[in-house]
N, C-alpha and C positions, 0 to 999 in steps of 0.2 A: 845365351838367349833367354830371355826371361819368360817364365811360364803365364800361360794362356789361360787365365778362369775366367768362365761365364760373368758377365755384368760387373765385374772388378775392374776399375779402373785408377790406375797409379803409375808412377817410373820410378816415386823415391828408393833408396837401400832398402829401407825400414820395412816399406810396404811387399816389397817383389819380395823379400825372403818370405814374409809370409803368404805371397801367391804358393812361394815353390811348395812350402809348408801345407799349402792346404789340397795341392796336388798330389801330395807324397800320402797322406792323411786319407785321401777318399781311397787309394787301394785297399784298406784295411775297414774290417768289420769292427774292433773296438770303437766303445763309446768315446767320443768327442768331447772335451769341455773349450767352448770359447768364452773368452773374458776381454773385460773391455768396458769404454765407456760411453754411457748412451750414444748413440749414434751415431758410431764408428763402424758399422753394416755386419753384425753378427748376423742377423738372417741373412743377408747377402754371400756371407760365406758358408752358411748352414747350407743352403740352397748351393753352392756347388761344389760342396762334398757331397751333398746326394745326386749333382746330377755328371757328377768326374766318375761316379763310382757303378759297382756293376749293378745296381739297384737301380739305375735312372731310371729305366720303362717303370718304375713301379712307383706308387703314390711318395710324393712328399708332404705331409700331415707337419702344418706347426701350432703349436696353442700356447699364447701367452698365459703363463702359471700364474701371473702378478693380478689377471683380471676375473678368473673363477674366483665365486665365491666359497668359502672355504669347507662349506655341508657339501659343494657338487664336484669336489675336484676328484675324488676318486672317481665318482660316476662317469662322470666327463671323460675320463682318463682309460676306465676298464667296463666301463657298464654298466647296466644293471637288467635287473628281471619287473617284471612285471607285481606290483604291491611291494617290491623291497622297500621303498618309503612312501610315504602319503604320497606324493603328489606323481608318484611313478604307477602311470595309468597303463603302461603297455610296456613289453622289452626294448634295450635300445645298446645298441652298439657302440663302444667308448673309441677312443681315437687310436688305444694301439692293434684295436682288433680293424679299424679303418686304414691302419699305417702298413698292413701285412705286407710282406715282401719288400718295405720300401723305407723309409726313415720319420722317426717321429721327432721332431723338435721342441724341445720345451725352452721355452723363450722364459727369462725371470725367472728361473728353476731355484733361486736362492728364497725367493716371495713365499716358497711351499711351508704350509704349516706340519709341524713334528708328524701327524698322521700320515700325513698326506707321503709324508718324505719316507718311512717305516714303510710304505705301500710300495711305492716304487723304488727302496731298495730290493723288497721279496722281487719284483719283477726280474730286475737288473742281472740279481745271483744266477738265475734258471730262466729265465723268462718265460715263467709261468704267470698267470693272473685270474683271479676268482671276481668274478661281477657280483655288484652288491644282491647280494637274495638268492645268488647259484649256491648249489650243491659242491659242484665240481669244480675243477681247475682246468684252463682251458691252455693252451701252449701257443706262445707268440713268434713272429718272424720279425723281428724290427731291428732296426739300427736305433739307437739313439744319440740324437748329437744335443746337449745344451747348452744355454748361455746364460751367465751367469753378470753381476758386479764386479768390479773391483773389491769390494767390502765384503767378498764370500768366507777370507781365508780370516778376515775382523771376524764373520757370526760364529765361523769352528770355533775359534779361539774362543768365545761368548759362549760357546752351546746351543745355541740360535740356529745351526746348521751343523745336522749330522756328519760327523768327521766318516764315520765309514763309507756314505754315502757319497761324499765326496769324494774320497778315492775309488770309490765305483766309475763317477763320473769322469774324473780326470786321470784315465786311462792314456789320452792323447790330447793336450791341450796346443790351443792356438791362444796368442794373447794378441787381442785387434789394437795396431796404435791408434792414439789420438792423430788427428790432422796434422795439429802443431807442430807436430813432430814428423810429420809424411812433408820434408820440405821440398816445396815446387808442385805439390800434388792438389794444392785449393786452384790453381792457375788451368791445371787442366782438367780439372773435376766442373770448375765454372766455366768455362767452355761447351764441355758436355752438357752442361743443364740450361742453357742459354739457348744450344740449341736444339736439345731436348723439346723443351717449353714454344722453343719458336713455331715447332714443329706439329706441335699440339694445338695452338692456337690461331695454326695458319697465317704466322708474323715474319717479317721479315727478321733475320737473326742478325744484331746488334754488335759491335765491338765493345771492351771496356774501356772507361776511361782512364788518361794513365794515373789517378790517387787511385782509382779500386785498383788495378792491376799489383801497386808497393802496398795498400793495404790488408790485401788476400793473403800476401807474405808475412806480415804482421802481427794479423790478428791472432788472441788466443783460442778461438774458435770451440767456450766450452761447449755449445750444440753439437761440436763436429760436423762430419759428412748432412748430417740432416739438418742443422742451420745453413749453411753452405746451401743447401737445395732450397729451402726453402728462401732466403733474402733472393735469389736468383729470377726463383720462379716471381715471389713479389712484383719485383723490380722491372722483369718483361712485360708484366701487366698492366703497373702500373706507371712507369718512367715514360715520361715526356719528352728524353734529349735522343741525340739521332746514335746517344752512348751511354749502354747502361752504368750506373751508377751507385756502387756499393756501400762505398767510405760513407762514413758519418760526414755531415757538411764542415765539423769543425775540425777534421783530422787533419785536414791539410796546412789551415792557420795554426794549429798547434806545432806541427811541423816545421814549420817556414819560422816561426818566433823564436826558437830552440837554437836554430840554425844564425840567426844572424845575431843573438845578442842574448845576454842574461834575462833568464824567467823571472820575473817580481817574485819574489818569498812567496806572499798570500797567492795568486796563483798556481805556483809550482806546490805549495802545499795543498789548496782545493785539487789539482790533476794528481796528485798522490792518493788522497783519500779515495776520493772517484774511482780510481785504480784498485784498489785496495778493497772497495765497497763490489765492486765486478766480481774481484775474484772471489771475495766471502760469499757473495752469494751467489754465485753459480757453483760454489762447492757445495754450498747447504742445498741445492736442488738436485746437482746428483747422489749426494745420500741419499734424498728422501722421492727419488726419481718424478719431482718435477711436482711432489705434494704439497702445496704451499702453507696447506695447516698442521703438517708435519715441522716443518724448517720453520715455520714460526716458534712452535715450541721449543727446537732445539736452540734456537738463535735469543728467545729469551722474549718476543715481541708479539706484539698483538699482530694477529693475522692481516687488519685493515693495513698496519705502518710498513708489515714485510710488505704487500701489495703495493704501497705506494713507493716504495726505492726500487721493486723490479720495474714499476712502468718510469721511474725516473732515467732507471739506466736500459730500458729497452731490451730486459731481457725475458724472453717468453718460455713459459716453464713448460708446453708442450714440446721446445728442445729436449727436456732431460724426461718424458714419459708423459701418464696419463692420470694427474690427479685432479 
């Protein structure tokens, strides 16, 4: 029987060993490291390790590390006192003293700058922590679970990410698949969110037609679970037929030509590059989690040209994060 977690939804192999995995996972108090690529629901799994485990009555506290500024990440993190820095007007409570008894997630935990990461190794060893401008060391209750890149074990290898620190962290890892690879699992994830949305918007809930139905199975879905949601949601809002509609309009003509007779050269080579130009650049946005002036640089292009081939091939960089 495959195991039961909160807001997880899947049947593939792939997916259910890591249900049972992350069942097995919330009995225990060691820190957690989950990996994965954008949005393949690492808070979704974070969120039921803490609520599988004997911590659930007690807060679940998450804070993306990739969005603190880099002077307030300890602040944010452990606190501070009243005048520890200019603009600290009063004391203030940081999230692992707000997380007490209950689990604290740090979302992007690879984003942390060398300080920031030196801090919450001291944590980690004793869990102890000193608020910026205290005296004293104050003693913590927290589980901590985070998530990380795919590119973590690239920045150890750089120096970019503290090697000890990361085996602090990856005491008990989950590694989230991609969809791609969760096969049969886009078919009933869009379902769910069809009638999710339908359900939200007080709409009648819609069948797919059958090109999205072979195309769900298809696609490379570098968005993951969070493309998937979002074309879904779109789609119910805004689609016109009495059946929603996912495929790209030409997916199915491309299909059908294949089928009955030889591709023209020049064609079969323009659907090669296209292809090719897809997957380049949705790699260059999960490195740089969806930075566009990041992946300009890497890729060697003026920021305006990268912009102009993401909207050619319809790929939206809030898939891979938030730059």
């Amino acid at each position: 029987m495959a195991a039961v977690v909160p807001n997880m939804l899947g049947a593939s192999p792939v997916f259910v060993r890591v249900l049972e995995t992350i069942t097995r996972l919330a009995r225990f108090e060691a820190p957690v490291l989950l990996t994965g690529e954008t949005g393949t629901g690492k808070e979704l799994a974070a969120r039921a390790i803490h609520y599988l485990s004997a911590r659930a009555a007690s807060p679940f506290v998450p804070v993306n590390c990739g969005a603190l500024p880099d002077t307030l990440i300890e602040s944010e993190l452990f606190g501070h006192e009243r005048g520890a820095f200019t603009d600290a007007r009063q004391s203030r409570v940081g999230l692992v003293e707000a997380a007490r008894g209950g689990t604290l997630f740090l979302d992007e935990v690879d984003s942390l700058p060398m300080r920031a990461q030196a801090a919450l190794l001291r944590f980690l060893q004793d869990q102890t922590f000193r608020p910026l401008g205290a005296s004293g060391e104050l003693s913590g209750d927290v589980r901590v679970v985070a998530a990380a890149s795919p590119r973590m074990q690239e920045m150890v290898a750089r120096g970019s990410f503290r090697a000890d620190l990361a085996f602090r962290l990856d005491v008990l890892a989950v590694e989230m698949p991609p969809l791609r690879e969760r096969i049969g699992d886009a078919r009933l994830l869009a379902d769910y969110f069809a009638a999710r949305h339908a359900a939200r918007y007080k709409m009648k809930v819609r069948p797919f037609d059958t090109d999205s139905l072979a195309w769900l199975d298809t696609h490379h879905w570098p968005g993951n679970v969070r493309e998937l949601d979002n074309l879904v949601h779109r789609q119910t809002l805004l689609g016109q037929d009495a059946e929603l509609r996912l495929a790209p309009e030409n997916w199915h003509a491309r299909g059908e030509r294949t089928k009955t007779g030889p591709v023209l050269f020049n064609d079969a080579r323009h659907e090669a590059m296209s292809a090719w130009e897809r997957q380049y650049l949705s790699h260059l946005l999960r490195e740089t989690g969806g930075n566009v002036t990041r992946a300009a640089l890497l890729a060697g292009k003026e920021r305006r040209a990268l912009g102009k081939l993401l909207k050619k091939h319809g790929i939206d960089r809030d898939f891979f994060g938030t730059a």
